[in-house]
C-alpha positions as a Markdown table, in Angstrom:
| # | Residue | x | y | z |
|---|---|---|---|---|
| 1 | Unk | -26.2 | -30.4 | -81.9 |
| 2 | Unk | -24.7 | -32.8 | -79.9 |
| 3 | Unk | -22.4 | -30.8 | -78.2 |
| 4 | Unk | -25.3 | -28.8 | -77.2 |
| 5 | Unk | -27.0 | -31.7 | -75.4 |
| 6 | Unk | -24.1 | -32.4 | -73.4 |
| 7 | Unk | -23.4 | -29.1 | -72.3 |
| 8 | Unk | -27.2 | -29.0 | -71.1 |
| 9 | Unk | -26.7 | -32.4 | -69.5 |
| 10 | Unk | -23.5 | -31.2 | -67.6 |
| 11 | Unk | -25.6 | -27.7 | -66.6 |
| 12 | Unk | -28.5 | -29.8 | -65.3 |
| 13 | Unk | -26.1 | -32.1 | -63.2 |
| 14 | Unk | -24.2 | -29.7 | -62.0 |
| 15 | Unk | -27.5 | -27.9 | -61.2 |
| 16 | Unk | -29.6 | -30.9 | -59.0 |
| 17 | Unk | -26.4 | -31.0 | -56.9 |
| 18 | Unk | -26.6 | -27.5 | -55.9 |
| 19 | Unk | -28.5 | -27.2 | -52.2 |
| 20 | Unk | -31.2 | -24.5 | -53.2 |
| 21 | Unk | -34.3 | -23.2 | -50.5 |
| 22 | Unk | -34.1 | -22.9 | -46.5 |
| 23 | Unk | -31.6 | -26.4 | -46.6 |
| 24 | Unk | -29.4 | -24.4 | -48.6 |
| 25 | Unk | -28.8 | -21.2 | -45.9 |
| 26 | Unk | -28.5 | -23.0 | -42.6 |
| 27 | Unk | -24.9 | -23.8 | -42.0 |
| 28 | Unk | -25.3 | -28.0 | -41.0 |
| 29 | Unk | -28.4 | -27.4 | -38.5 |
| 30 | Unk | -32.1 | -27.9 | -38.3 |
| 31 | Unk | -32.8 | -30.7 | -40.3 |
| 32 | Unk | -30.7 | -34.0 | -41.1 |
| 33 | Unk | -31.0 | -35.1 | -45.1 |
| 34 | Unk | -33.6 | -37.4 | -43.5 |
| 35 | Unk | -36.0 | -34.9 | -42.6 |
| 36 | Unk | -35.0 | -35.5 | -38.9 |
| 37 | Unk | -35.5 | -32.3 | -36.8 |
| 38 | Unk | -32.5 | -31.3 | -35.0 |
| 39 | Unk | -30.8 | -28.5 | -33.4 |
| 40 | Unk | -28.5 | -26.2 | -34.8 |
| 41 | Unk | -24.7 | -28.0 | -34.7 |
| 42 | Unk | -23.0 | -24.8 | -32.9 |
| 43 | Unk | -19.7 | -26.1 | -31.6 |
| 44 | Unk | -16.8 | -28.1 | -33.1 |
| 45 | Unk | -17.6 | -31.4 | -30.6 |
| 46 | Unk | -21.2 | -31.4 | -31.9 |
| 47 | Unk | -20.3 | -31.2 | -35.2 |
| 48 | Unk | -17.4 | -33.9 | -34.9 |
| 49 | Unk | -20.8 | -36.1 | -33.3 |
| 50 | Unk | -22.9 | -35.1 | -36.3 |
| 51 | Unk | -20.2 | -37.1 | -38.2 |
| 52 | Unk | -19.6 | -39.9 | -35.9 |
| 53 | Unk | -23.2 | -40.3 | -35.7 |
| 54 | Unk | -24.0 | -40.3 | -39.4 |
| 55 | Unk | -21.1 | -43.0 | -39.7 |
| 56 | Unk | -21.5 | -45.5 | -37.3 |
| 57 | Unk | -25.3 | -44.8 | -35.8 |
| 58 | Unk | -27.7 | -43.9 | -38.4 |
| 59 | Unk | -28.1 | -47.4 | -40.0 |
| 60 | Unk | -30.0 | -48.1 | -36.9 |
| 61 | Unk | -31.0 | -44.9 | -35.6 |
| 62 | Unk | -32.7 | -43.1 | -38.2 |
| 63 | Unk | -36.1 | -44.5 | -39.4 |
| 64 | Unk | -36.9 | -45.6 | -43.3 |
| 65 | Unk | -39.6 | -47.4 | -45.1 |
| 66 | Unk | -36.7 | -50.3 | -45.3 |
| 67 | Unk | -36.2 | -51.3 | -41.9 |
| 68 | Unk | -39.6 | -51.1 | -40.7 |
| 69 | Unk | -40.2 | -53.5 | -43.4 |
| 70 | Unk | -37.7 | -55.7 | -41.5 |
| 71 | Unk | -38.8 | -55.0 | -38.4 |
| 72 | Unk | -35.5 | -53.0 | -37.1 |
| 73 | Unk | -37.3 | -50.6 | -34.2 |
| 74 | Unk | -33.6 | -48.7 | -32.8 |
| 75 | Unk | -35.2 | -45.7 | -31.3 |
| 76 | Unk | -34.2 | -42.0 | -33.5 |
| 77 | Unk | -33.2 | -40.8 | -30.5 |
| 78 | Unk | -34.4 | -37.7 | -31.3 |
| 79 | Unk | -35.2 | -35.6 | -27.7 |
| 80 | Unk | -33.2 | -38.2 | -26.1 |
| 81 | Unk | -32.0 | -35.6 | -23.4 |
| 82 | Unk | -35.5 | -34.6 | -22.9 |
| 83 | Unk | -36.2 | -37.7 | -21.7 |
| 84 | Unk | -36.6 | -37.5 | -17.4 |
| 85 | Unk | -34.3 | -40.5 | -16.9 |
| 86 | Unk | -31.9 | -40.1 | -19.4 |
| 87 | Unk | -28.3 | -38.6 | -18.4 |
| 88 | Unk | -25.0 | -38.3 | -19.9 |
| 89 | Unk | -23.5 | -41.2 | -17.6 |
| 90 | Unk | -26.3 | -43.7 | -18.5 |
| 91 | Unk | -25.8 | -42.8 | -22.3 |
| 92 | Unk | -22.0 | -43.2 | -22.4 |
| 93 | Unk | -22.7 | -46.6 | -20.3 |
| 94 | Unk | -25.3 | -47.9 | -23.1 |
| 95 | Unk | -22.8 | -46.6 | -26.1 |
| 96 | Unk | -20.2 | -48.7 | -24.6 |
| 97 | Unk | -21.8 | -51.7 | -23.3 |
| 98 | Unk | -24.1 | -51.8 | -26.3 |
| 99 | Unk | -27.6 | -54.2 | -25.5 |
| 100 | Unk | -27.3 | -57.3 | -25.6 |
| 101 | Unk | -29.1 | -58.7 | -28.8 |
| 102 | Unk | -30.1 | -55.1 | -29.5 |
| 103 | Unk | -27.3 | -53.1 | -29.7 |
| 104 | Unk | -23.7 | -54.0 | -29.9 |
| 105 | Unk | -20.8 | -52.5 | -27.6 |
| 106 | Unk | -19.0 | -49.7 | -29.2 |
| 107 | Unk | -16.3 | -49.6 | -26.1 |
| 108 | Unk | -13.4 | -50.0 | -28.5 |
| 109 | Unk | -14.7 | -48.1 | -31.6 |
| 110 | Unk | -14.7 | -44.4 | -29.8 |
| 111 | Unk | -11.5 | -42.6 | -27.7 |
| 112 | Unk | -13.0 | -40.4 | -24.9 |
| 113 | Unk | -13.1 | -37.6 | -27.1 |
| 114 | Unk | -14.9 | -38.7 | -29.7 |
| 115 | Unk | -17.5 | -39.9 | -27.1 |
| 116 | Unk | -18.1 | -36.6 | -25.5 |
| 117 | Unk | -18.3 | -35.2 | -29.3 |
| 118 | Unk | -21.1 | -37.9 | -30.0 |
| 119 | Unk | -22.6 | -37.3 | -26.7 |
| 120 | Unk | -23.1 | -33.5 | -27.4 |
| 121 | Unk | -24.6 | -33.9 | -30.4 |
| 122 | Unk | -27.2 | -36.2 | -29.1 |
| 123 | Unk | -28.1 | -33.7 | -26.7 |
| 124 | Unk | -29.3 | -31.2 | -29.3 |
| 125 | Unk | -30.9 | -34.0 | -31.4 |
């Protein structure tokens, strides 16, 4: 019997682990695991920025229960190209400046291409 209720342990592990619904058939687009809307990742460069965002940005840039406890308001930058003023130039400036206070300078954690791969993802986030 207690072989049993390890077997049925291991299935139901193995089971919750498995993507299942609408989640489970798009292939790395529509929604982040944080129920962030974004577009579908369609080139290499944006998926290569889906990773470098999800490393080095989302403490900051995507929204919990936690940090507005704390007070941390980073925009999600979701529709960031949407915005009127915002261009590519102006973002790669910000990304490697940083804010002073706000954001740091990320000048010397990105080579060029892993800048333009970060910068097309944002565009379809």
């Amino acid at each position: 019997m207690g072989g049993r209720l390890v077997i049925r342990l291991l299935l139901f592990s193995v089971a919750a682990c498995v993507p299942t619904g609408a989640a489970a058939q798009e292939e790395g687009g529509g929604a982040s695991a944080l129920g962030v809307t974004v577009g579908k990742l369609q080139t290499d460069g944006q998926k290569r920025g889906d990773a470098i965002f999800h490393k080095n940005c989302h403490l900051c840039h995507i929204s919990t229960a936690q940090k507005r406890e704390l007070k941390i308001n980073a925009d999600q930058l979701v529709g960031l190209f949407k915005r009127p003023t915002t261009n590519e130039q102006a973002v790669r400036q910000l990304i490697q400046e940083g804010i002073p206070k706000r954001m740091p300078s990320f000048r010397y954690n990105f080579t060029a291409v892993e800048l333009d791969d970060l910068i097309a993802y944002l565009k379809i986030r």
